[in-house]
C-alpha positions, -999 to 999 in steps of 0.1 A, spaced: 0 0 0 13 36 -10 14 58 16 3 99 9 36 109 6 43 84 -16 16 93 -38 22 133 -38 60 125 -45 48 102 -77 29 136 -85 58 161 -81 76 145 -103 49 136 -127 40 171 -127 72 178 -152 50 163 -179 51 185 -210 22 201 -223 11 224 -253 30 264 -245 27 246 -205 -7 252 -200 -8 219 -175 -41 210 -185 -47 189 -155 -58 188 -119 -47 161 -94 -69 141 -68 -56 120 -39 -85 89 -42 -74 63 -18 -44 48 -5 -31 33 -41 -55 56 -62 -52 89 -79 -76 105 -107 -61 130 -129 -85 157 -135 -81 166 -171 -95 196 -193 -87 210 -228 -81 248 -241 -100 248 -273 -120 271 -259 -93 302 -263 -68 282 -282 -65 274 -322 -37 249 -314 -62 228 -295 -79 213 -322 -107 193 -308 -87 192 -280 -62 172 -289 -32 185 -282 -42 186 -244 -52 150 -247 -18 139 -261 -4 162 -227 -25 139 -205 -6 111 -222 24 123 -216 16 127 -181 3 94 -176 31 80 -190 54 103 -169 34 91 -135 40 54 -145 76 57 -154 75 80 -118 59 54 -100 87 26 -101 111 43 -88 90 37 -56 83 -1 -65 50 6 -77 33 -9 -105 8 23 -119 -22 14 -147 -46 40 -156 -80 40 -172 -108 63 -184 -131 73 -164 -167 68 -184 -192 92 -183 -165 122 -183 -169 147 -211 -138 155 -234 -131 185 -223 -131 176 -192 -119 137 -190 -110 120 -158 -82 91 -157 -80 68 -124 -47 57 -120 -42 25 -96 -7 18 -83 0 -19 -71 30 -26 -51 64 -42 -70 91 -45 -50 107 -61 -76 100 -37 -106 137 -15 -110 132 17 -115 123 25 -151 160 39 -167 143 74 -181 135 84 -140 162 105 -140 151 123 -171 116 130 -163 126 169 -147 156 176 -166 139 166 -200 133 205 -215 128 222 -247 152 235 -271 139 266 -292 177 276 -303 200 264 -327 217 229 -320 248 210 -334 246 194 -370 258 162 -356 243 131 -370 229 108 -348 248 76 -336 238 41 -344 232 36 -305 208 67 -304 189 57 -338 186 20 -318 172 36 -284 145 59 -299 129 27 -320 128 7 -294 111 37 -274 81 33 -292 53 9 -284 36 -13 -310 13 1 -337 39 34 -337 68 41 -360 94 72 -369 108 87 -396 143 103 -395 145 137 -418 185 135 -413 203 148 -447 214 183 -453 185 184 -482 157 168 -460 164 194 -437 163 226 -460 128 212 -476 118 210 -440 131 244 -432 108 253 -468 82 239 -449 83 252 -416 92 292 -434 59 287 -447 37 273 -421 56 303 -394 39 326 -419 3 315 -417 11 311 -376 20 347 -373 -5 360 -397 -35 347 -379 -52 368 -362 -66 336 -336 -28 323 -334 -23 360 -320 -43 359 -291 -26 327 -279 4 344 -282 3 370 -267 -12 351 -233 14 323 -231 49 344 -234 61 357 -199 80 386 -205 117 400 -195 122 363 -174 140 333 -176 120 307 -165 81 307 -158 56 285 -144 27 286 -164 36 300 -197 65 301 -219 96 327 -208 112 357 -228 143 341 -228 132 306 -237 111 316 -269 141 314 -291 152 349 -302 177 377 -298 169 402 -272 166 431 -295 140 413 -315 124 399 -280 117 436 -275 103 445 -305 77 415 -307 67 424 -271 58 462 -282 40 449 -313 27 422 -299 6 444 -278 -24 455 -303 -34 427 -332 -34 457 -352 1 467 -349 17 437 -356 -9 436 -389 1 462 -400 39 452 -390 36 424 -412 14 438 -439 42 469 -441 72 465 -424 81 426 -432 74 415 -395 72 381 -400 111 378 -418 128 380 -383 108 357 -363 106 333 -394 147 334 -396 157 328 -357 125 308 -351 116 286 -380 147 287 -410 175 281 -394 167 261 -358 150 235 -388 185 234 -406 204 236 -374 200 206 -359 209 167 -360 173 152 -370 136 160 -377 117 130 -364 80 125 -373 60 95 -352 32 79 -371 4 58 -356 -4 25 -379 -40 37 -373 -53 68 -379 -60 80 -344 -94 96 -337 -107 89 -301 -99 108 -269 -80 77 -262 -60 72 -291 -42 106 -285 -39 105 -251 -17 68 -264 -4 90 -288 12 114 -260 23 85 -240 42 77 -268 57 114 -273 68 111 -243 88 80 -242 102 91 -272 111 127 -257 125 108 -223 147 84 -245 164 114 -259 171 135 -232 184 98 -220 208 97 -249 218 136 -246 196 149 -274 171 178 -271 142 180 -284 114 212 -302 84 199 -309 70 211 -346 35 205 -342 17 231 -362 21 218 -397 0 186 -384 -26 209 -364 -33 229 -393 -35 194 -415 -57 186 -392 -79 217 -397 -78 210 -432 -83 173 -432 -119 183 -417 -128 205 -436 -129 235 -407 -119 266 -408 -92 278 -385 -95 318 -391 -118 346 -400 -98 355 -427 -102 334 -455 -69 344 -463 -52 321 -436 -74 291 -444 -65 293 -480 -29 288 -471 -36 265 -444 -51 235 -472 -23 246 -496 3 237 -465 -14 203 -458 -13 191 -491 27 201 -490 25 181 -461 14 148 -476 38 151 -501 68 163 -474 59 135 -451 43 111 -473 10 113 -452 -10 97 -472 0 65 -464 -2 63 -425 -6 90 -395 18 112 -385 7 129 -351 44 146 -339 69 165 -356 101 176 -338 136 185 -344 166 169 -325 204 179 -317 231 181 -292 232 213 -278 244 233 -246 215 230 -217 193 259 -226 196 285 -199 163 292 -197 128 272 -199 93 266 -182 90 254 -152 59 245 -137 31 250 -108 40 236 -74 20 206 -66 1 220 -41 -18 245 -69 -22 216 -89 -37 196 -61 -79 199 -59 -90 226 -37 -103 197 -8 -68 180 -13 
């Protein structure tokens, strides 16, 4: 049997979990002496990168995956299920923990606070045998990657990624997401992403918080002035060149339940662990597939007709890019060696994460 503080130091650790701009879309529960229910919820509501909310639901696989990995370095065995009857956008998962004094402690433990994101340029390295080896077998079955490794995969990425940037910071919905989830003129935040770890010099860091401040300003900015050239360069260009690998994890089956993308996170994040385990850093590139995903239904992302235009033209370049067609890709990322970023989000202590009677 776990005891409380068992169970609430499973959840500070757990609580590392990544999540989309660290929103920490979830809420924790003490339910008895070897049970826990994760409170989840989605940001659809205010935010176009939650599409049907699944970007929050691959977060709450990540995190369930994070609590299991967590959970044997205690000699506990954790499984989880969903709770039935919870809506989606605002699903509970019970996890039950069974002692296993036998069970090591899962290898990636160690990884699970340290594991960050890196927005800036990394080495050109190519990956090792050993590393290629250790993110396969990372994966569980029904999931397989795709390495984007040679100089020419990674300028037609780059193509890619200059264009999607374009339609991200020319959308007037993207814009009020950004504007809530940068912390400005700190290093590290706990619920949003800080100055310092967004990815770009500090004189353009000032000059995207002063337009950044009116939708019409930066419009006109970009309409007038070539706004979006800078960000697209130190954000988007180059990181996409500079860096060992551009993986892409597909699902054998195209994933379209709640549960299916809260697997898909799981995996994410075993994937993510593994290589911070093998001294890699890791950027997620997720907005090519949201916006496919826009397009793939049919829905419209913007008010400006403008932006959805380019988002269908960008998801057909994405079949062709990332041969789509033929399975489901649900994470993009880049990959690299690289100093330890000096700044990054951190996250809330676990006592504001805790339900108000815990």
């Amino acid at each position: 049997m776990a005891s409380r503080e068992i169970l609430f130091k499973i959840l500070d650790l757990a609580r590392w979990a990544p999540s989309g701009d660290n929103t920490q879309p979830w809420r924790f529960e003490i339910a008895g002496n070897n049970h826990i229910a994760v409170h989840g919820y989605d940001t659809r509501e205010w935010c176009v990168y939650d599409y049907q909310g699944r970007a929050s639901y691959m977060a709450h696989g990540a995190l369930l995956e994070t609590l299991r990995i967590a959970a044997t370095n205690f000699g506990l065995h954790a499984t989880w299920t969903y709770r039935s009857g919870t809506p989606d956008t605002a699903p509970v998962y019970d996890v039950y923990l069974v002692d296993s004094p036998l069970m090591p402690p899962d290898s990636l433990v160690p990884f699970i606070e340290t594991r960050t994101v890196q927005r800036r340029l990394m080495r050109m390295m190519p990956l090792t045998i050993q590393q290629h080896m250790a993110l396969q077998a990372a994966l569980f079955p029904g999931y397989s990657i795709q390495f984007f490794e040679s100089f020419a995969d990674r300028i037609r990425l780059a193509h890619l990624l200059w264009d999607n940037a374009h339609i991200r910071l020319t959308c007037p919905e993207a814009y009020e997401v950004h504007k809530e989830i940068i912390e400005w003129g700190v290093r590290f935040s706990q619920d949003r992403i800080p100055e310092q770890a967004v990815g770009v010099d500090p004189v353009t860091a000032r000059l995207m918080r002063w337009v950044m401040q009116r939708w019409e300003r930066l419009d006109f900015f970009n309409r007038y002035l070539f706004g979006t050239i800078i960000p697209r360069i130190q954000l988007d260009a180059l990181p996409a060149i500079f860096c060992a690998a551009h993986l892409l994890i597909r699902a054998e089956k195209r994933p379209q339940t709640l549960i299916d993308f809260v697997h898909a996170g799981s995996v994410m994040q075993r994937v993510w662990l593994t290589c911070a385990a093998n001294g890699l850093f890791l950027q997620p590139e997720m907005t090519p597939l949201i916006f496919k995903w826009y397009a793939d239904q049919k829905s419209n992302i913007s008010r400006l007709n403008s932006v959805n235009q380019a988002v269908l033209r960008l998801a057909d370049r994405v079949d062709i890019c990332m041969n789509s067609r033929q399975d489901y890709p649900f994470f993009l990322c880049r990959i690299g060696s690289s100093i330890k970023p000096s700044s990054r989000s951190t996250r809330k202590v676990l006592k504001d994460l805790m339900l108000v009677r815990q």
